[in-house]
C-alpha positions as CSV (number, residue, x, y, z in Angstrom):
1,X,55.9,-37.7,6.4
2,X,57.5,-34.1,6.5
3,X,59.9,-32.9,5.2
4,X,62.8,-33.7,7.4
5,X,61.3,-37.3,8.5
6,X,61.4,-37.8,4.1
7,X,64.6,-36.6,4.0
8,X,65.9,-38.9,7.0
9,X,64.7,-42.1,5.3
10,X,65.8,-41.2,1.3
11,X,69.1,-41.0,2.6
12,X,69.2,-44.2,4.6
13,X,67.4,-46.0,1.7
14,X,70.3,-44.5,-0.4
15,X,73.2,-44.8,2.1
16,X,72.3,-48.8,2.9
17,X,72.4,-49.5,-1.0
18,X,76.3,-47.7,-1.1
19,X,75.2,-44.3,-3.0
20,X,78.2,-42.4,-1.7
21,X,76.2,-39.1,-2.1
22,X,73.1,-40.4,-0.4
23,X,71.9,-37.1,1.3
24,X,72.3,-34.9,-1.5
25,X,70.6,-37.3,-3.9
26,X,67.5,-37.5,-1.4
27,X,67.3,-33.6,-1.2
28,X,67.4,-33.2,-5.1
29,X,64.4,-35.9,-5.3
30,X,62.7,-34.2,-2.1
31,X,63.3,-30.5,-4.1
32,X,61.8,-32.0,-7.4
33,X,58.7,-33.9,-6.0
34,X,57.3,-31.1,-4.2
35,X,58.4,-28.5,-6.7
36,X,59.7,-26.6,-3.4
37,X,63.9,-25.2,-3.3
38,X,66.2,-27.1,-1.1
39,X,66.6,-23.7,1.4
40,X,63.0,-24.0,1.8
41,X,62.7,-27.6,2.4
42,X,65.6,-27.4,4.8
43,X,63.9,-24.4,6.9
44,X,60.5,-25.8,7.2
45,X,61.3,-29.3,8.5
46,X,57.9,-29.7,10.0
47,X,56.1,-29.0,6.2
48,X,53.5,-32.2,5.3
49,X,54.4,-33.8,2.3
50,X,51.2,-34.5,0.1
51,X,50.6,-37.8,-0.8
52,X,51.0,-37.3,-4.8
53,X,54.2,-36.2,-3.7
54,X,55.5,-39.0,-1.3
55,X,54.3,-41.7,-3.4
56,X,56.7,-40.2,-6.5
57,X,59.8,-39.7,-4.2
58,X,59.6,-42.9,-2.5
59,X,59.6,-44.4,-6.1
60,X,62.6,-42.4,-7.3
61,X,64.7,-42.9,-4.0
62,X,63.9,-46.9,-5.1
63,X,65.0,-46.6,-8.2
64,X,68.5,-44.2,-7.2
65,X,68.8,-47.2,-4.3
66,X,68.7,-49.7,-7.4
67,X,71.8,-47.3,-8.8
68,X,70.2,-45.4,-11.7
69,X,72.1,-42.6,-12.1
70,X,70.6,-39.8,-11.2
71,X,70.0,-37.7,-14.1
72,X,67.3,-40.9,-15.3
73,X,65.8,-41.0,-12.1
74,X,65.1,-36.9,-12.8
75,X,64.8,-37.2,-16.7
76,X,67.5,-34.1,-16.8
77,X,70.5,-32.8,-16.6
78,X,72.1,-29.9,-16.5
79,X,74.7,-28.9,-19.3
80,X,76.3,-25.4,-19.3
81,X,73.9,-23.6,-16.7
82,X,70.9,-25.3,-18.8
83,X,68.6,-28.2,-18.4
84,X,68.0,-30.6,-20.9
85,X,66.1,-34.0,-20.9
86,X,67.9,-37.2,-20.1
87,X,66.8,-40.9,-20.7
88,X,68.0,-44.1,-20.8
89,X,68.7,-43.9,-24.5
90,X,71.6,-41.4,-24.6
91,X,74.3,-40.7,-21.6
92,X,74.3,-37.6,-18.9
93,X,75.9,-35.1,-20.5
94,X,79.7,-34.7,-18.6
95,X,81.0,-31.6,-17.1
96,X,83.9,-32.2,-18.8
97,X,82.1,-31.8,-22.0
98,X,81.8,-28.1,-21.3
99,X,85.1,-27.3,-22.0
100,X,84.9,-28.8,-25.7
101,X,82.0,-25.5,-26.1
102,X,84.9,-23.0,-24.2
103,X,87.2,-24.3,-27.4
104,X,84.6,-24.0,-29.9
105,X,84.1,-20.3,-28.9
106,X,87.9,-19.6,-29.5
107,X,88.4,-21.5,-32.5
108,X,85.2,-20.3,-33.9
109,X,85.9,-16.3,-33.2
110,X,87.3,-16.4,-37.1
111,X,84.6,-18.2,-38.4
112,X,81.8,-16.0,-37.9
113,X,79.6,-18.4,-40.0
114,X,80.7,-21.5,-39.6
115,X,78.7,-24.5,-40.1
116,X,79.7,-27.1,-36.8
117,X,78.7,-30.9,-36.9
118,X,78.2,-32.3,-33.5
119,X,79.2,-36.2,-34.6
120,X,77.5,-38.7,-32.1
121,X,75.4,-36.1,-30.6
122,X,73.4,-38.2,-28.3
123,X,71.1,-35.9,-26.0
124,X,71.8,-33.1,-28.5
125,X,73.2,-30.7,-25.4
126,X,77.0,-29.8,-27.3
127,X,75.6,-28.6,-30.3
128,X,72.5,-27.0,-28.6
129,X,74.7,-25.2,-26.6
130,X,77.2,-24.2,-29.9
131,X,73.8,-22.7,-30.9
132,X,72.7,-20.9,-28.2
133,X,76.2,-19.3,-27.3
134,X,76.9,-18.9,-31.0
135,X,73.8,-18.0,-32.9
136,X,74.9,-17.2,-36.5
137,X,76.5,-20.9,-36.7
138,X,74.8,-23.4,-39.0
139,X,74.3,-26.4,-36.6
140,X,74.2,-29.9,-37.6
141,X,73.9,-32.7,-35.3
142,X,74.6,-36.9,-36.0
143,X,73.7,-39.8,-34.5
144,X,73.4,-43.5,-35.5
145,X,70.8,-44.1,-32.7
146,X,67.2,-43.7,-33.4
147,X,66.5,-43.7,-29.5
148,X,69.3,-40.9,-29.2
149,X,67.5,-39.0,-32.3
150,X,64.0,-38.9,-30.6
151,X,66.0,-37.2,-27.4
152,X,68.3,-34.8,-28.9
153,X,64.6,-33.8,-31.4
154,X,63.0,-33.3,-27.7
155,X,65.8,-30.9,-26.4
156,X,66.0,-29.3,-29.5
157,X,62.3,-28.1,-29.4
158,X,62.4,-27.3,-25.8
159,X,65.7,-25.2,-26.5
160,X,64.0,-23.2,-29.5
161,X,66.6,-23.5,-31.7
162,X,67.5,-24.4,-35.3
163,X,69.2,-27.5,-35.8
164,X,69.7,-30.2,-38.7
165,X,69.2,-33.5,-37.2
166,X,70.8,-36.8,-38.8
167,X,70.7,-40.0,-38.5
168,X,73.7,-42.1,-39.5
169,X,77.1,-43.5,-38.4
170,X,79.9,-40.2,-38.2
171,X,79.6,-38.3,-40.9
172,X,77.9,-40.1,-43.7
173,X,74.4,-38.9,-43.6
174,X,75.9,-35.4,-44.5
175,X,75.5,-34.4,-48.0
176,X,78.7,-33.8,-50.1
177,X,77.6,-29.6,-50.4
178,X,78.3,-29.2,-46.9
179,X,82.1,-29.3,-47.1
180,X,81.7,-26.4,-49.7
181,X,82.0,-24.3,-46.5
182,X,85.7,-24.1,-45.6
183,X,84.8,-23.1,-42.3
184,X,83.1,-26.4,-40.7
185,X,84.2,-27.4,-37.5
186,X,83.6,-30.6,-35.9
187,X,82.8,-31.2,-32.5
188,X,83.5,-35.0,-31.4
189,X,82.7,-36.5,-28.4
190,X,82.5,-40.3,-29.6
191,X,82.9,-43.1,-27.4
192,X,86.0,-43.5,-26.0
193,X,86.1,-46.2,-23.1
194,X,88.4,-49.3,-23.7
195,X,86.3,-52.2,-23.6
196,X,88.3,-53.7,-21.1
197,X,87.3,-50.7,-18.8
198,X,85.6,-51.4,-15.5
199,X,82.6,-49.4,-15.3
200,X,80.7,-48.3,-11.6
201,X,77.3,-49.7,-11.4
202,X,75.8,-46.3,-11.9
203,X,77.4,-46.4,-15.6
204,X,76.3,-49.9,-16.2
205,X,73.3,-48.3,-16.4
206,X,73.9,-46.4,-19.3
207,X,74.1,-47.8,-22.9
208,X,77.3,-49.1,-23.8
209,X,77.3,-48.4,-27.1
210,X,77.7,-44.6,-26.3
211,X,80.5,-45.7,-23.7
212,X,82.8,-48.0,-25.4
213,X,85.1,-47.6,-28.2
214,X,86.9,-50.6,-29.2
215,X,89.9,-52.5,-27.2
216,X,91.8,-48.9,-26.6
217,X,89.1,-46.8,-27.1
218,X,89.6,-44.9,-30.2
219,X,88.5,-46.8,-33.3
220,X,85.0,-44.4,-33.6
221,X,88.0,-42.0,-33.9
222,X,89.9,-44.1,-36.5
223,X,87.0,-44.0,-38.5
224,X,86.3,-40.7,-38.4
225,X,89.7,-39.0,-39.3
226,X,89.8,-41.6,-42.2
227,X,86.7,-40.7,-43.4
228,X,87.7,-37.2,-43.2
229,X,90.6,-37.8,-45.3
230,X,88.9,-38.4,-47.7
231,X,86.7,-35.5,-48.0
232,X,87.8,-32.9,-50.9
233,X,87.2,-29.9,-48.9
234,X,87.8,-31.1,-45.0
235,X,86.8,-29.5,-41.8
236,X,89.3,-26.9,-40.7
237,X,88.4,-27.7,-36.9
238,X,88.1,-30.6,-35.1
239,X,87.4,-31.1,-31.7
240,X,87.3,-34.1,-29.5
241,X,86.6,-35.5,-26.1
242,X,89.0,-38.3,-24.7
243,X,90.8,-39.7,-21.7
244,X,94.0,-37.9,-21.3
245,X,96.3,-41.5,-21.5
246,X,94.7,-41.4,-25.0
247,X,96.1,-38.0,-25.8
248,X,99.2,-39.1,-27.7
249,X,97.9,-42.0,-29.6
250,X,94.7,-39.6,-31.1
251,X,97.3,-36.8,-31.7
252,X,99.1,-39.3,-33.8
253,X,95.8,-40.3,-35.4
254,X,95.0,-36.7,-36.5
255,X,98.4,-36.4,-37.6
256,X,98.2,-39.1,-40.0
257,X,95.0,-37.5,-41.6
258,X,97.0,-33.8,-41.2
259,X,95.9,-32.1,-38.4
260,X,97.8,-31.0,-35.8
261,X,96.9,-30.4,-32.0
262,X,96.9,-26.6,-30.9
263,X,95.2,-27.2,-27.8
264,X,94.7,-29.5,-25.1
265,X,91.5,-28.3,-22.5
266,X,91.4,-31.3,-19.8
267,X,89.8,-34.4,-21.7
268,X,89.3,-32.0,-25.2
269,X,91.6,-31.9,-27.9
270,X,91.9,-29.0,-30.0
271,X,92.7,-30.1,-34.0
272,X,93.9,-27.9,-37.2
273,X,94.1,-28.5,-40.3
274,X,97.5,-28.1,-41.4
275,X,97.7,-26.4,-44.6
């Protein structure tokens, strides 16, 4: 095949098995198989695929057509303009997601040394990304999944940078001389999906226990803010990721466990701790 006649049959593989965005998924696969940029592929129709090449890309356009999201299909993602390794063991990092590290660089701009816990860290790309955009943080990241460990270890390695790695449900791995810094922040993005929730086949692919969060969505958050209550010392920041008909319920939460919302950044909440 060439490049155009590859192109041509991804997306009707794609197209006859309902992936809405059929052509574009066929030209990322095309792009990474033969290590060649889309502009490229797109002017050179005519260009031989080699057979190393065809045989990988006709695999992955199967396994898209089967409706694995993309980012498994690749093994990556991209999270704030960098690329980090995605697998069946932890979710695609959301664009959405990004905003919670816009907040973390307002909130933080008083806290030049702030130590911020990434709770339920999965591929390890939020707190990663705290690091990278904010360097003199102490980073801390938590998960209770050993698979999502392994993965957020990976990135962490291939991002170069320093970060305490936990394993452990919210917050309890974290020893009690932490909280002697009254500037930690926590960054939250549990899972948040009622359970009820009808999921795409795409997410169905995903592991559910990153997904779902109880019969409204919010008892990883329950826990969480009571466990904070009951810290001596507690986080002066938290942040957290959720759908916006949750909004008032988890503003209610946080209230109950005296923080108050100061701002609200699409699906992020921005939490204080009233004083």
């Amino acid at each position: 095949m060439n490049n155009n006649e590859a192109l041509a049959w991804g997306q009707q593989q794609l197209e006859s098995n309902g992936i809405v965005t059929a052509r574009l998924d066929a030209l990322v696969l095309l792009e990474d198989t033969t290590g060649i940029n889309r502009a490229k592929l797109l002017a050179e129709p005519l260009l031989q695929l080699n057979a190393s090449s065809l045989q990988i890309y006709k695999r992955q356009i199967k396994q898209r057509a089967g409706q694995l999201p993309l980012a498994y299909v690749r093994g990556k993602s991209e999270f704030y303009g960098r690329e980090f390794k995605i697998d069946q063991r932890v979710l695609e990092p959301r664009p959405e997601s990004e905003s919670m590290i816009d907040e973390l660089k307002t909130v933080h701009s008083g806290h030049k040394t702030a130590t911020v816990i990434d709770v339920g860290t999965g591929s390890g790309a939020l707190i990663i990304t705290a690091k990278l955009e904010l360097p003199f943080i102490n980073a801390v990241a938590i998960d209770i999944s050993s698979g999502a460990i392994t993965v957020a270890r990976q990135n962490i390695k291939a991002h170069k940078v320093n970060v305490d790695l936990l394993k452990g449900d919210l917050i309890k791995p974290l020893p009690d001389a932490i909280w002697n810094d009254e500037d930690c922040i926590i960054l939250a993005n549990l899972p948040y999906v009622p359970d009820d929730w009808q999921l795409n086949p795409p997410a169905l692919r995903e592991p559910a226990g990153a997904i779902f969060g109880g019969p409204d969505g919010l008892d990883l958050y329950r826990g969480l803010f009571a466990a904070i209550t009951r810290l001596a010392t507690p986080p002066i920041w938290v942040l957290t990721e959720s759908l916006p008909p949750q909004h008032q319920a988890l503003k209610r939460l946080a209230k109950n466990s005296s923080y108050i919302c100061k701002a609200v950044n699409d699906f992020i909440l921005v939490f204080n701790l009233a004083r």
